[in-house]
Backbone as XML, in Angstrom:
<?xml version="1.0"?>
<chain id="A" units="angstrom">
  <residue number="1" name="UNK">
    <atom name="N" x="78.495" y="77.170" z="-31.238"/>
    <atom name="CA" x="78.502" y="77.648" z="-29.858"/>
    <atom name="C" x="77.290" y="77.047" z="-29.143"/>
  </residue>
  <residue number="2" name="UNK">
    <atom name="N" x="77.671" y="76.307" z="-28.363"/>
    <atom name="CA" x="75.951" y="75.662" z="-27.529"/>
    <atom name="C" x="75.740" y="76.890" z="-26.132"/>
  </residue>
  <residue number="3" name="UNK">
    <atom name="N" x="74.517" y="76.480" z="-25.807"/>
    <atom name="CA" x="74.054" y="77.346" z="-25.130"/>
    <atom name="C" x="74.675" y="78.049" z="-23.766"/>
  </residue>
  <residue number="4" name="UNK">
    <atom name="N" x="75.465" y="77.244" z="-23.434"/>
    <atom name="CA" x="76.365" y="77.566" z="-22.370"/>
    <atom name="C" x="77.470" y="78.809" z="-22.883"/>
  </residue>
  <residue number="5" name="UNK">
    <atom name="N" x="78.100" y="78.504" z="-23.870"/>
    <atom name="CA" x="79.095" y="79.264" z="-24.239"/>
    <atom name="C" x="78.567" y="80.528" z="-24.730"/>
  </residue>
  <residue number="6" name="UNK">
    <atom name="N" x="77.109" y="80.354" z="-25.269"/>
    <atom name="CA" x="76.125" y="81.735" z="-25.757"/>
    <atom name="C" x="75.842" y="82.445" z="-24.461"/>
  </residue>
  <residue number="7" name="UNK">
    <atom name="N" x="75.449" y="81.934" z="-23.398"/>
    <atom name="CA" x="75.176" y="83.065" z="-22.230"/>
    <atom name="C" x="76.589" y="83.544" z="-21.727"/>
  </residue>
  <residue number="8" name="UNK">
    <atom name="N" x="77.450" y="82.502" z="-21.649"/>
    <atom name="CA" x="78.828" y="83.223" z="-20.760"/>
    <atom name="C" x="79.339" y="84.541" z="-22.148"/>
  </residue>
  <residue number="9" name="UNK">
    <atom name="N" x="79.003" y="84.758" z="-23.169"/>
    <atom name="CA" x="79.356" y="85.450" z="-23.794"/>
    <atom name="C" x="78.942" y="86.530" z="-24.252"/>
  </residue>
  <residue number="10" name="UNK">
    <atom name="N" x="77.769" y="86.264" z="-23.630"/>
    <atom name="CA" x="76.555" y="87.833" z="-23.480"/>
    <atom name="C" x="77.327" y="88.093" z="-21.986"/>
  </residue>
  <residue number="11" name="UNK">
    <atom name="N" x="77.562" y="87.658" z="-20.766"/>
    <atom name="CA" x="78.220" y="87.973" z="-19.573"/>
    <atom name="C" x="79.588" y="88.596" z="-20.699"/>
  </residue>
  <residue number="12" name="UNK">
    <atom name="N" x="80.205" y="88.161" z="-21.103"/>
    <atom name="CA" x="81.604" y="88.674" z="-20.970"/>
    <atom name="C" x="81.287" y="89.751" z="-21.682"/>
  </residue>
  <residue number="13" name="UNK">
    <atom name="N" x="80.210" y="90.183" z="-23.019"/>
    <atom name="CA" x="79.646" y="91.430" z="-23.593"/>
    <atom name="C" x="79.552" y="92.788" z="-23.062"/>
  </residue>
  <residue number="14" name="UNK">
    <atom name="N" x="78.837" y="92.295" z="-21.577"/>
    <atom name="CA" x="78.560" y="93.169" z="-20.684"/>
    <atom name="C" x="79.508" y="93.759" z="-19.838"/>
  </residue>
  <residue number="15" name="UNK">
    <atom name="N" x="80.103" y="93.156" z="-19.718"/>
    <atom name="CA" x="81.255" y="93.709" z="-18.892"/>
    <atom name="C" x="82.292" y="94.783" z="-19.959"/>
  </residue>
  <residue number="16" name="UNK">
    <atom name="N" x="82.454" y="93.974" z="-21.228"/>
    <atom name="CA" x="83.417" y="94.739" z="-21.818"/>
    <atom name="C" x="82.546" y="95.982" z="-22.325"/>
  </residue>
  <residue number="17" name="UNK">
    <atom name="N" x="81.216" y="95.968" z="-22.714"/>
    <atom name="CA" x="81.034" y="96.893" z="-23.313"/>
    <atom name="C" x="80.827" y="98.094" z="-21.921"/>
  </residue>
  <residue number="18" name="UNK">
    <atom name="N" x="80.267" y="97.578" z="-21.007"/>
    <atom name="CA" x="80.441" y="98.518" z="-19.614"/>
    <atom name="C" x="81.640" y="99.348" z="-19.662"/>
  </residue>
  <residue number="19" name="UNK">
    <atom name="N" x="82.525" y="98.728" z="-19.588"/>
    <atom name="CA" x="84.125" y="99.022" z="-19.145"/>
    <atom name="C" x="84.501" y="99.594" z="-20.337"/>
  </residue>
  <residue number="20" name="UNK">
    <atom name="N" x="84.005" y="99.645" z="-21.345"/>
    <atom name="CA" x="84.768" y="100.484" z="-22.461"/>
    <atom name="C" x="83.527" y="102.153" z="-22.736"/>
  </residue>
  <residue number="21" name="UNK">
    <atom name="N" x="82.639" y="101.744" z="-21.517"/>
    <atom name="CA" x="81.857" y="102.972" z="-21.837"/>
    <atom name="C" x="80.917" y="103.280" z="-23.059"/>
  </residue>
  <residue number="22" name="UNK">
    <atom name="N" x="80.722" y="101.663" z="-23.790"/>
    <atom name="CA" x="79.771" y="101.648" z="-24.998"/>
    <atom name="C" x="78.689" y="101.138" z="-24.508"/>
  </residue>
  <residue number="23" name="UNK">
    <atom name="N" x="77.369" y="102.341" z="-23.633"/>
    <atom name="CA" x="76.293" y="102.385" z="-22.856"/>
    <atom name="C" x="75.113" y="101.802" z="-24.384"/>
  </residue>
  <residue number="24" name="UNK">
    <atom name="N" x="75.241" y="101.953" z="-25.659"/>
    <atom name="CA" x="74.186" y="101.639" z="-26.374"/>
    <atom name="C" x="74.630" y="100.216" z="-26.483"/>
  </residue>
  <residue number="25" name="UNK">
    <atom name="N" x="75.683" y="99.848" z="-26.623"/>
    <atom name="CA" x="76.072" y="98.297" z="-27.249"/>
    <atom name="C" x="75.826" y="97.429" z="-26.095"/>
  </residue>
  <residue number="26" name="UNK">
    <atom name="N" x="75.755" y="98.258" z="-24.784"/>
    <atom name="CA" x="75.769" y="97.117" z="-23.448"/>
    <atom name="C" x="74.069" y="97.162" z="-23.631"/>
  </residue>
  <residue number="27" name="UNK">
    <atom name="N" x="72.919" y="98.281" z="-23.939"/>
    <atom name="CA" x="71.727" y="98.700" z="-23.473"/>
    <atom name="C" x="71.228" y="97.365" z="-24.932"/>
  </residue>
  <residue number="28" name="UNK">
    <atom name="N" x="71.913" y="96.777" z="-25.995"/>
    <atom name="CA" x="71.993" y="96.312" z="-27.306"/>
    <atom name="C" x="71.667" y="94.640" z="-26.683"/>
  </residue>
  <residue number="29" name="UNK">
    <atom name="N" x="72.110" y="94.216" z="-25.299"/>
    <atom name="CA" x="72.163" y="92.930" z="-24.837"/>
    <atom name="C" x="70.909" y="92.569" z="-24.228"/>
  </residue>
  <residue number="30" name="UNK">
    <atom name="N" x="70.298" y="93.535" z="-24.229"/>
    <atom name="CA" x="69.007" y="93.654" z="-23.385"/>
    <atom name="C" x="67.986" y="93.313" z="-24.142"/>
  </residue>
  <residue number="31" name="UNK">
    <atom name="N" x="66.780" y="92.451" z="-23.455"/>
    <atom name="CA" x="65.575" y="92.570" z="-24.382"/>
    <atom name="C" x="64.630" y="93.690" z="-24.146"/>
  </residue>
  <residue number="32" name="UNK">
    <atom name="N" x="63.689" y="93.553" z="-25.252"/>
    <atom name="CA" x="62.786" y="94.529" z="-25.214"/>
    <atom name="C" x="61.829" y="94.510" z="-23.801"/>
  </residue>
  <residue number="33" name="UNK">
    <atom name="N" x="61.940" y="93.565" z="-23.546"/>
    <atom name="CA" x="61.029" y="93.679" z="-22.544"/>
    <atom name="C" x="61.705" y="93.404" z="-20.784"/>
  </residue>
  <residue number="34" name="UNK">
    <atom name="N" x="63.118" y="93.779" z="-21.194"/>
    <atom name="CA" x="63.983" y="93.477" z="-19.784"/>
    <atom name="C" x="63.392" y="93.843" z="-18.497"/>
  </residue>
  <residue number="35" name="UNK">
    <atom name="N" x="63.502" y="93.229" z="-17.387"/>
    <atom name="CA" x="63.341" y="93.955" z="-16.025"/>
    <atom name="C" x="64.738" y="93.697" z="-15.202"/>
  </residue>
  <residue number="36" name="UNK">
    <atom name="N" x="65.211" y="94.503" z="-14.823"/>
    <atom name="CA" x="65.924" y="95.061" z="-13.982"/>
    <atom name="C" x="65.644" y="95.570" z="-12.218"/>
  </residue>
  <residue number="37" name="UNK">
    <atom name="N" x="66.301" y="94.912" z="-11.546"/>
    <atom name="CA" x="66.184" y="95.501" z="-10.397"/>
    <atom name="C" x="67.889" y="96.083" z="-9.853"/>
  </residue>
  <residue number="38" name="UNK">
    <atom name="N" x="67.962" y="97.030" z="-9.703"/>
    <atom name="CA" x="69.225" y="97.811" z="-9.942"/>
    <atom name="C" x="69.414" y="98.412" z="-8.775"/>
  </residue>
  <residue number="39" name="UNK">
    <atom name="N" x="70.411" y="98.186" z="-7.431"/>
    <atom name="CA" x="70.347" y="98.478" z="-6.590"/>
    <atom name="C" x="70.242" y="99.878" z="-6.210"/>
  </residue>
  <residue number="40" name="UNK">
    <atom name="N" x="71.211" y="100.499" z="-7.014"/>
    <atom name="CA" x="70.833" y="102.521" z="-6.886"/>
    <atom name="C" x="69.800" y="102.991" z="-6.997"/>
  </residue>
  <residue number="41" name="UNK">
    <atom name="N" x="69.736" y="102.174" z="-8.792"/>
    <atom name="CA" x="68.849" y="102.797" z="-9.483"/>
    <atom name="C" x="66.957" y="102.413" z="-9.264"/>
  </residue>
  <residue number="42" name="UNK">
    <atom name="N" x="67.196" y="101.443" z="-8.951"/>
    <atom name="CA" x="65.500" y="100.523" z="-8.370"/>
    <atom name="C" x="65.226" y="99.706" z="-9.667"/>
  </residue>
  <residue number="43" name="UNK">
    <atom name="N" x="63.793" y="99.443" z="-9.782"/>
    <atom name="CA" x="63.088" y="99.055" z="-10.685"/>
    <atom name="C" x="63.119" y="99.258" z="-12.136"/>
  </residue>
  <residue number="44" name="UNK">
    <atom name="N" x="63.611" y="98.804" z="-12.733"/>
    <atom name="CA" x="63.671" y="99.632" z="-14.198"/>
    <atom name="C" x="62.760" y="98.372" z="-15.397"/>
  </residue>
  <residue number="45" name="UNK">
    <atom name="N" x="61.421" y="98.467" z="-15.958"/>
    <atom name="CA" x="61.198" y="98.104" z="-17.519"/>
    <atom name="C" x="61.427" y="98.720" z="-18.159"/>
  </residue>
  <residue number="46" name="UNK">
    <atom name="N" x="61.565" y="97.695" z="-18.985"/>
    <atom name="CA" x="61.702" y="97.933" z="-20.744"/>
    <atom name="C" x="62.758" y="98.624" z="-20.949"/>
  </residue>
  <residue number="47" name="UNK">
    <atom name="N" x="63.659" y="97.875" z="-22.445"/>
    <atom name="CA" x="64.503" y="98.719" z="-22.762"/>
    <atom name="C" x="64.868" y="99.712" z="-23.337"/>
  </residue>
  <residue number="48" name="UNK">
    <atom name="N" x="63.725" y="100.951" z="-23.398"/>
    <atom name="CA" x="64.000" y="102.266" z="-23.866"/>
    <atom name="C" x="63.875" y="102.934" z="-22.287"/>
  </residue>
  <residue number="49" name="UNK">
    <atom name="N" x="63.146" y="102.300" z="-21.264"/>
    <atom name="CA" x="63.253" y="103.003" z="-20.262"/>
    <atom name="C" x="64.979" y="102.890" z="-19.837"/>
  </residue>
  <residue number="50" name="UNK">
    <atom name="N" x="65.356" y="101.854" z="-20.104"/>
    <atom name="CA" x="66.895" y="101.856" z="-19.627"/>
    <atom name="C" x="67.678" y="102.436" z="-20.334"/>
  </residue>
  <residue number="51" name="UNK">
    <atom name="N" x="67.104" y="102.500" z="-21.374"/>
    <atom name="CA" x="68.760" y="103.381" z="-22.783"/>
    <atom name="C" x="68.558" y="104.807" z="-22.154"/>
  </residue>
  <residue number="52" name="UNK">
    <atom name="N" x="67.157" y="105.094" z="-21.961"/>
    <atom name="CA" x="67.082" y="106.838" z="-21.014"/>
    <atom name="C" x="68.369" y="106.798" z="-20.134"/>
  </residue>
  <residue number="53" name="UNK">
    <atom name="N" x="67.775" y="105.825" z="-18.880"/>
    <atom name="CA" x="68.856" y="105.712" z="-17.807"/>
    <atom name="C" x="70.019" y="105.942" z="-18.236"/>
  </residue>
  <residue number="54" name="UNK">
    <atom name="N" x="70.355" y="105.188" z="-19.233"/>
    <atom name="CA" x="71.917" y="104.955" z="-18.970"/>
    <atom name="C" x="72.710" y="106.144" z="-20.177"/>
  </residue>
  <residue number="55" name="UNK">
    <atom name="N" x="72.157" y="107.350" z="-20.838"/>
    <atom name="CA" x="72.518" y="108.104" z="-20.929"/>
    <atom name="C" x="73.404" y="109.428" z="-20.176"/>
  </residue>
  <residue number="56" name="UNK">
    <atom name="N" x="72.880" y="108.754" z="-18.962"/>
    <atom name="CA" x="73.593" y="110.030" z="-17.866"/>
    <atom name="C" x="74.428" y="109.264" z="-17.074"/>
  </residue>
  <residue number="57" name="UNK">
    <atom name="N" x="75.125" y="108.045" z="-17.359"/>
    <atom name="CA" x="75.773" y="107.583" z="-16.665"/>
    <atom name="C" x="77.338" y="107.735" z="-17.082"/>
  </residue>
  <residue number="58" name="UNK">
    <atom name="N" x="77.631" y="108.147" z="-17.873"/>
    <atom name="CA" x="79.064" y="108.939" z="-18.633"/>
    <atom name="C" x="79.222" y="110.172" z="-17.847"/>
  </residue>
  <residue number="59" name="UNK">
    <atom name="N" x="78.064" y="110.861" z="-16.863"/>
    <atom name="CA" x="78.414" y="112.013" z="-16.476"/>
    <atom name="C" x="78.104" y="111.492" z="-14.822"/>
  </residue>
  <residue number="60" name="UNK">
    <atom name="N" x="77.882" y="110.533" z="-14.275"/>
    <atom name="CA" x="77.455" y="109.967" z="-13.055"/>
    <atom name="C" x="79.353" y="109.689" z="-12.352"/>
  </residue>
  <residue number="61" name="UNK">
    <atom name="N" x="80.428" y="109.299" z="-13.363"/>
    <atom name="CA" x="81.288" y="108.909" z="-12.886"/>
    <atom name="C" x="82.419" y="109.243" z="-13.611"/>
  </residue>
  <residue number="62" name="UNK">
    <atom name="N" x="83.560" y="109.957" z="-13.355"/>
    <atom name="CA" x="84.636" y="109.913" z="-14.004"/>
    <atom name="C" x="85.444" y="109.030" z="-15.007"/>
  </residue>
  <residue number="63" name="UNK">
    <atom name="N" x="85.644" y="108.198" z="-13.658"/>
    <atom name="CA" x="85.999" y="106.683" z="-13.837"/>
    <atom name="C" x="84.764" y="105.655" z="-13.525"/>
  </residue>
  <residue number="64" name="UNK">
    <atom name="N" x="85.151" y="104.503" z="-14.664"/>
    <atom name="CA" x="83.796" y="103.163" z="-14.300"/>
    <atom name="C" x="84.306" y="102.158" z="-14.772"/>
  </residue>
  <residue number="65" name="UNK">
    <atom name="N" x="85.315" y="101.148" z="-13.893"/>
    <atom name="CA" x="85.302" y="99.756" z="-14.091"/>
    <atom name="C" x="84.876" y="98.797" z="-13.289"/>
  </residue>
  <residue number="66" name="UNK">
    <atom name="N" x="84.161" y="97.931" z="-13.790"/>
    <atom name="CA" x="83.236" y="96.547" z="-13.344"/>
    <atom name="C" x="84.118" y="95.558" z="-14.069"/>
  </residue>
  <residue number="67" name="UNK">
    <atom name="N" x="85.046" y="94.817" z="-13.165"/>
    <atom name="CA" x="85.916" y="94.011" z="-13.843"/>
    <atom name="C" x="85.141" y="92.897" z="-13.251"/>
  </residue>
  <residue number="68" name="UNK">
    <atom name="N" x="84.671" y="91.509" z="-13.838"/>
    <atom name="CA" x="84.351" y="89.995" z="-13.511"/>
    <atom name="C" x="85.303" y="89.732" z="-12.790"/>
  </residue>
  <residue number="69" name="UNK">
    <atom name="N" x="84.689" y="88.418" z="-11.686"/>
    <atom name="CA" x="85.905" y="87.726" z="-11.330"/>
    <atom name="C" x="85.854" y="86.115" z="-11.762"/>
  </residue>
  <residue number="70" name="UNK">
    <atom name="N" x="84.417" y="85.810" z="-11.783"/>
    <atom name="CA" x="83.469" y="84.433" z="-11.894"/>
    <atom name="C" x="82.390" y="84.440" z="-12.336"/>
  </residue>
  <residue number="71" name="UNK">
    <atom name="N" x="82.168" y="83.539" z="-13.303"/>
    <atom name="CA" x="81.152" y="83.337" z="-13.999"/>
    <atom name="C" x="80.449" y="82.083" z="-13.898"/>
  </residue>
  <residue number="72" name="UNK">
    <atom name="N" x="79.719" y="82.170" z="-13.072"/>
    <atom name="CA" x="78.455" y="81.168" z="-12.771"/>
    <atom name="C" x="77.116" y="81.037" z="-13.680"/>
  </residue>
  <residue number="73" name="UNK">
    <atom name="N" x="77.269" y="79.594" z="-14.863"/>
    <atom name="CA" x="76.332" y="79.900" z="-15.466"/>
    <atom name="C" x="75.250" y="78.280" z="-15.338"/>
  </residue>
  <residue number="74" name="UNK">
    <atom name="N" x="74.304" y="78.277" z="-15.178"/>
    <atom name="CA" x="73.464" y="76.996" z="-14.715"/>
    <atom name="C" x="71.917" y="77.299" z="-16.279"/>
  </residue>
  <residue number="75" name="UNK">
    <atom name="N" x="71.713" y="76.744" z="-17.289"/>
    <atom name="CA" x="70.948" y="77.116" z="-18.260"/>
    <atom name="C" x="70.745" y="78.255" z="-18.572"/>
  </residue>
  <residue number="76" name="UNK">
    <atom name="N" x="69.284" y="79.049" z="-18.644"/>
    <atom name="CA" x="69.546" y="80.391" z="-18.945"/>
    <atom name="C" x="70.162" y="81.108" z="-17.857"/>
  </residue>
  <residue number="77" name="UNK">
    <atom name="N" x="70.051" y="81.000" z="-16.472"/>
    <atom name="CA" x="70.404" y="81.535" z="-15.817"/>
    <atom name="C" x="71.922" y="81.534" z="-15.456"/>
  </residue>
  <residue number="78" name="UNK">
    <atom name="N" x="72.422" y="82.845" z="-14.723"/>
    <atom name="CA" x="74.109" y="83.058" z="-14.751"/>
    <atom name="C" x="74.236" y="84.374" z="-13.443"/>
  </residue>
  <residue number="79" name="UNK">
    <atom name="N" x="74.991" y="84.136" z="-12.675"/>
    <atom name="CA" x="75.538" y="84.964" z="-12.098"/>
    <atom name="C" x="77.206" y="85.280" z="-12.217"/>
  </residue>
  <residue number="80" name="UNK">
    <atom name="N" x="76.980" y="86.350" z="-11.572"/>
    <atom name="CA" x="79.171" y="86.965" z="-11.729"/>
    <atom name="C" x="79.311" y="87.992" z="-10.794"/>
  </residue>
  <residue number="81" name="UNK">
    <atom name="N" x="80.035" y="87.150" z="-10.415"/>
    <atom name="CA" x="80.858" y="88.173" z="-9.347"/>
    <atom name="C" x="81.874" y="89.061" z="-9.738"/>
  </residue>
  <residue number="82" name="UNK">
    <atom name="N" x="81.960" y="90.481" z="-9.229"/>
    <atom name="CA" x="82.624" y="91.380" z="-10.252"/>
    <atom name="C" x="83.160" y="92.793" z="-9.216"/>
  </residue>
  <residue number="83" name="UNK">
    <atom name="N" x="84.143" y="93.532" z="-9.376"/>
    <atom name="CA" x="84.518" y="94.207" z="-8.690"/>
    <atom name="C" x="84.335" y="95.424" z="-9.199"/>
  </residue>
  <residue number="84" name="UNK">
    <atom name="N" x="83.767" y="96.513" z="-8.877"/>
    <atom name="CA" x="84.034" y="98.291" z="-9.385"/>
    <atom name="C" x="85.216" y="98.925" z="-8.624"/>
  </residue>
  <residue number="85" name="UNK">
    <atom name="N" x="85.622" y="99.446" z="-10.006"/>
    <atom name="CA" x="86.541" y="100.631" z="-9.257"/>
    <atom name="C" x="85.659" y="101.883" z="-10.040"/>
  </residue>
  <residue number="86" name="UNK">
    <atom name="N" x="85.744" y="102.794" z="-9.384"/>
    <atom name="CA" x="85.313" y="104.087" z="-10.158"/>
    <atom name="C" x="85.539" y="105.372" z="-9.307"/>
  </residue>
  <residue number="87" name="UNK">
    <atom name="N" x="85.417" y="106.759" z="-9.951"/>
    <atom name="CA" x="85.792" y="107.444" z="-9.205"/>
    <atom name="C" x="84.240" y="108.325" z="-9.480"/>
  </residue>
  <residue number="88" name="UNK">
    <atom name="N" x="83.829" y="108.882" z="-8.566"/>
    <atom name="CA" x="82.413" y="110.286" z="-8.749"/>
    <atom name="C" x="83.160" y="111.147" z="-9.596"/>
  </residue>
  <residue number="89" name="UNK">
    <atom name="N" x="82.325" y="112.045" z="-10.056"/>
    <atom name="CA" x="82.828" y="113.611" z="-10.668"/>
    <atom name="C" x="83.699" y="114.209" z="-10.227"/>
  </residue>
  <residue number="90" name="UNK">
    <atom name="N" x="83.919" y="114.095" z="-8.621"/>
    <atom name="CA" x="84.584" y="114.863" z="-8.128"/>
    <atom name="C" x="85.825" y="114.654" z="-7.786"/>
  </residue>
  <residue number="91" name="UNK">
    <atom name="N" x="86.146" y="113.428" z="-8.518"/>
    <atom name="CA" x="87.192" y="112.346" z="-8.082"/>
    <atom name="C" x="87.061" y="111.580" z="-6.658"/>
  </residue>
  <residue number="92" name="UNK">
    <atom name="N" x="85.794" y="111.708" z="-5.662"/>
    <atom name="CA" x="86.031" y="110.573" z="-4.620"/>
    <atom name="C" x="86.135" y="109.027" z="-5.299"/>
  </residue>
  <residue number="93" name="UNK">
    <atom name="N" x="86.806" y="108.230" z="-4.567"/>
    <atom name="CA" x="86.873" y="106.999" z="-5.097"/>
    <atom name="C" x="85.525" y="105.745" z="-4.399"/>
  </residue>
  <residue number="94" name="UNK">
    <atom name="N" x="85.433" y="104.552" z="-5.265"/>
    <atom name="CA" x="84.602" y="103.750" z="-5.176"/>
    <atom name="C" x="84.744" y="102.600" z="-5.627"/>
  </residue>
  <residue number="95" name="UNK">
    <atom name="N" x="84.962" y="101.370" z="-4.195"/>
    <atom name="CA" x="85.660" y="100.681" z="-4.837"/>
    <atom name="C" x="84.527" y="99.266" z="-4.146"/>
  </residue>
  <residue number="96" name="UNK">
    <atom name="N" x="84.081" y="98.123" z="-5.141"/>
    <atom name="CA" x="82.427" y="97.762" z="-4.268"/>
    <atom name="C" x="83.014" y="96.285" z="-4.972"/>
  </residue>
  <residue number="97" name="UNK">
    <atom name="N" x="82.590" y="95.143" z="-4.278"/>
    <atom name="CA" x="82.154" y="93.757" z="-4.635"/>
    <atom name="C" x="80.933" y="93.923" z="-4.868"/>
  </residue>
  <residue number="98" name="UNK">
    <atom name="N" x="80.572" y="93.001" z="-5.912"/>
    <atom name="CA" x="79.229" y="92.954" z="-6.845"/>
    <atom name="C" x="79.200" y="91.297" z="-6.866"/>
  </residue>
  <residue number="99" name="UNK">
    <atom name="N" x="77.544" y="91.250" z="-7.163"/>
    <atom name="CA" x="76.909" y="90.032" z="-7.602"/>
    <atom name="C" x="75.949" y="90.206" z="-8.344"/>
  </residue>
  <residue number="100" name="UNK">
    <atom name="N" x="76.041" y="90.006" z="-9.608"/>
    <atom name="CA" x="74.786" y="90.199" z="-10.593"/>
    <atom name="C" x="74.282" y="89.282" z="-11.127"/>
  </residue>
  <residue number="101" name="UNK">
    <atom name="N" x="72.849" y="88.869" z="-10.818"/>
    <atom name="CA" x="72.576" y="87.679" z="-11.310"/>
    <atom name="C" x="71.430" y="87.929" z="-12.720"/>
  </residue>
  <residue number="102" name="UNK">
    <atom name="N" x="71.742" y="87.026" z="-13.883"/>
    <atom name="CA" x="70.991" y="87.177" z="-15.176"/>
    <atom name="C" x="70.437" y="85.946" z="-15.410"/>
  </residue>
  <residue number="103" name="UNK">
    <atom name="N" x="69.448" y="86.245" z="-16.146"/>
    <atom name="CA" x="68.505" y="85.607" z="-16.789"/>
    <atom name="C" x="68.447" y="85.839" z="-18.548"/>
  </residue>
  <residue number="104" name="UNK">
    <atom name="N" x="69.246" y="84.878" z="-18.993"/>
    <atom name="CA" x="69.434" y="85.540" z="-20.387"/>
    <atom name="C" x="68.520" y="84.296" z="-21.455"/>
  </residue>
  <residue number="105" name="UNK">
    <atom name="N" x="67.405" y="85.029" z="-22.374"/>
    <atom name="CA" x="67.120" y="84.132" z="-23.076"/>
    <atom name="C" x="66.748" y="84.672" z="-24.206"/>
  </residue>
  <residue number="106" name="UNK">
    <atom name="N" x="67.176" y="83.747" z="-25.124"/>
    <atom name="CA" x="67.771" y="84.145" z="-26.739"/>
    <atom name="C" x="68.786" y="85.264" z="-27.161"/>
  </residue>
  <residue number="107" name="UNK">
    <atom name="N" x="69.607" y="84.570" z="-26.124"/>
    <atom name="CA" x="70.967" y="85.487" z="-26.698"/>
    <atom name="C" x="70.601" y="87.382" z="-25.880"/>
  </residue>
  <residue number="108" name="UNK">
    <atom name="N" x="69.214" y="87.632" z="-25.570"/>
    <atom name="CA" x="68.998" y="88.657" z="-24.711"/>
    <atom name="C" x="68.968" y="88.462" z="-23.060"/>
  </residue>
  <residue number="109" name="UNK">
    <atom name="N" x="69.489" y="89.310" z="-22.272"/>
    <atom name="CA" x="69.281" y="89.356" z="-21.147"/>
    <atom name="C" x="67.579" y="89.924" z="-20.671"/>
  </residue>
  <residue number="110" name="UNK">
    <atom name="N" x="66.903" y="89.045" z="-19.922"/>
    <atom name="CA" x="65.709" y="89.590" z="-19.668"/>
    <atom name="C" x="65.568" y="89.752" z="-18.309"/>
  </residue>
  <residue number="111" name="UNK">
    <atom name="N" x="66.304" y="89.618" z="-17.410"/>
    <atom name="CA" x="66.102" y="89.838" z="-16.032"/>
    <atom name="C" x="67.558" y="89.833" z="-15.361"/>
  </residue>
  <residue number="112" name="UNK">
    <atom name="N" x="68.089" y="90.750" z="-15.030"/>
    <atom name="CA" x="69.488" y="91.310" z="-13.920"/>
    <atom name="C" x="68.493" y="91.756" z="-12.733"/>
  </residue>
  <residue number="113" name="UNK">
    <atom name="N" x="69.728" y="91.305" z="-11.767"/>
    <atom name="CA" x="69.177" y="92.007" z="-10.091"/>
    <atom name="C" x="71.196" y="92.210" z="-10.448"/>
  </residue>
  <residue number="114" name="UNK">
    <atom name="N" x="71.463" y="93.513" z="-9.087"/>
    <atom name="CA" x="72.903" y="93.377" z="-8.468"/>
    <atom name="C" x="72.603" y="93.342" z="-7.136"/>
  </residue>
  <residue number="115" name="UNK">
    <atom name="N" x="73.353" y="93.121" z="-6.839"/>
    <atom name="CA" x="73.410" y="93.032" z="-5.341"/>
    <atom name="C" x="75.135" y="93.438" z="-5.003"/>
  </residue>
  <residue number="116" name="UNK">
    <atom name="N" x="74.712" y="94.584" z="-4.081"/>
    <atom name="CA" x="76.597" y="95.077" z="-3.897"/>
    <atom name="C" x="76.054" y="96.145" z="-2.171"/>
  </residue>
  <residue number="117" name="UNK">
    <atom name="N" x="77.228" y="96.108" z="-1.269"/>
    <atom name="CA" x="76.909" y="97.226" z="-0.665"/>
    <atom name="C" x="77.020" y="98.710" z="-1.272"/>
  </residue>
  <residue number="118" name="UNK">
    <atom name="N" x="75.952" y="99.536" z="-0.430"/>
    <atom name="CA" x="75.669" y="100.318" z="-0.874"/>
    <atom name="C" x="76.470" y="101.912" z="-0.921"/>
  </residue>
  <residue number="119" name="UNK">
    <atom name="N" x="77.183" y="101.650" z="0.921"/>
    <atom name="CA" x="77.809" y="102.572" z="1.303"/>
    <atom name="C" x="78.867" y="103.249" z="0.292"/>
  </residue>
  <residue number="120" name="UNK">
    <atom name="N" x="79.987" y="102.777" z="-0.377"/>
    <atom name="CA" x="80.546" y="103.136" z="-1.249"/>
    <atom name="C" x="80.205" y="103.806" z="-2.015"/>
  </residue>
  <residue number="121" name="UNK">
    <atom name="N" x="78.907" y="104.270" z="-2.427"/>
    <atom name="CA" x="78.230" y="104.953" z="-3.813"/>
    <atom name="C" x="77.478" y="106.406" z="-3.027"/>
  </residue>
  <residue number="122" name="UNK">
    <atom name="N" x="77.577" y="105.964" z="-1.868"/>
    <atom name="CA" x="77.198" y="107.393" z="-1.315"/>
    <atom name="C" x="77.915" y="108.938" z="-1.778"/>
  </residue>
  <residue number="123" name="UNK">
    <atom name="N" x="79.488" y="108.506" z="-2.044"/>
    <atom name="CA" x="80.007" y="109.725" z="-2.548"/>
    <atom name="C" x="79.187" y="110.516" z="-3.610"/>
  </residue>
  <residue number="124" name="UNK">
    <atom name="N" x="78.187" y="109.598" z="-4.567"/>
    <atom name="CA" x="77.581" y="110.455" z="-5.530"/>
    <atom name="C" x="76.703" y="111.577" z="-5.384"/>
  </residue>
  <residue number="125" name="UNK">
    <atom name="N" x="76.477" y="111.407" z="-4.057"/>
    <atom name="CA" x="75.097" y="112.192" z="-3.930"/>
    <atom name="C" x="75.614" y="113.525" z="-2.931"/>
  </residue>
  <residue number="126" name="UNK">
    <atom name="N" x="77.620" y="113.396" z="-2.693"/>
    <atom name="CA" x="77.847" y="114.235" z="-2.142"/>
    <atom name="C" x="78.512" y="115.400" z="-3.393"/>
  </residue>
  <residue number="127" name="UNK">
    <atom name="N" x="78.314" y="114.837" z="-4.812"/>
    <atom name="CA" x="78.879" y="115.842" z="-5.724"/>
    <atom name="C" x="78.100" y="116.947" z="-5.824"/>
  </residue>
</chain>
């Protein structure tokens, strides 16, 4: 596998393990020393600060799919464009275009930003 096919496959990791709701195996792609800038969520180091995070995110949403559409990968770096559907707790729906751009090196991701509008996610804060 050369290096190209190693990052698009940490991208396709992420998505599936997202979408199947396996929050340790996706938090598993991450390095130890990841930074994150997460549009909801803000600023996030290190990856025990994120395995915290992403413990409460099974109860943040009913439903949670982040399906890819494109995978843009240029050396370590890679972006993907990707669509959510999801529903809040309460069943409002949420449905967002995404752009997440990574920085993956040695097979770990060490730097994600997303970028998505925001309005759509407002339902959460009306549960």
């Amino acid at each position: 596998m050369d290096a190209r096919e190693s990052v698009t496959e940490v991208l396709r990791k992420y998505y599936e393990y997202a979408n199947a709701g396996d929050w340790d195996r996706w938090c598993d792609l991450f390095a130890e020393d990841q930074v994150m800038d997460e549009q909801l969520a803000g600023h996030i180091e290190g990856l025990e600060t994120l395995r915290s995070m992403m413990k409460g995110m099974g109860a943040m949403y009913r439903v949670f799919r982040n399906e890819p559409v494109h995978f843009l990968v240029d050396g370590e770096k890679a972006a993907a464009v990707s669509h959510i559907t999801a529903e809040s707790p309460s069943g409002q729906a949420i449905e967002a275009e995404v752009m997440n751009f990574f920085r993956i090196v040695d097979g770990r991701i060490a730097y994600m930003a997303n970028f998505h509008d925001t309005v759509p996610f407002q339902v959460l804060s009306q549960d």
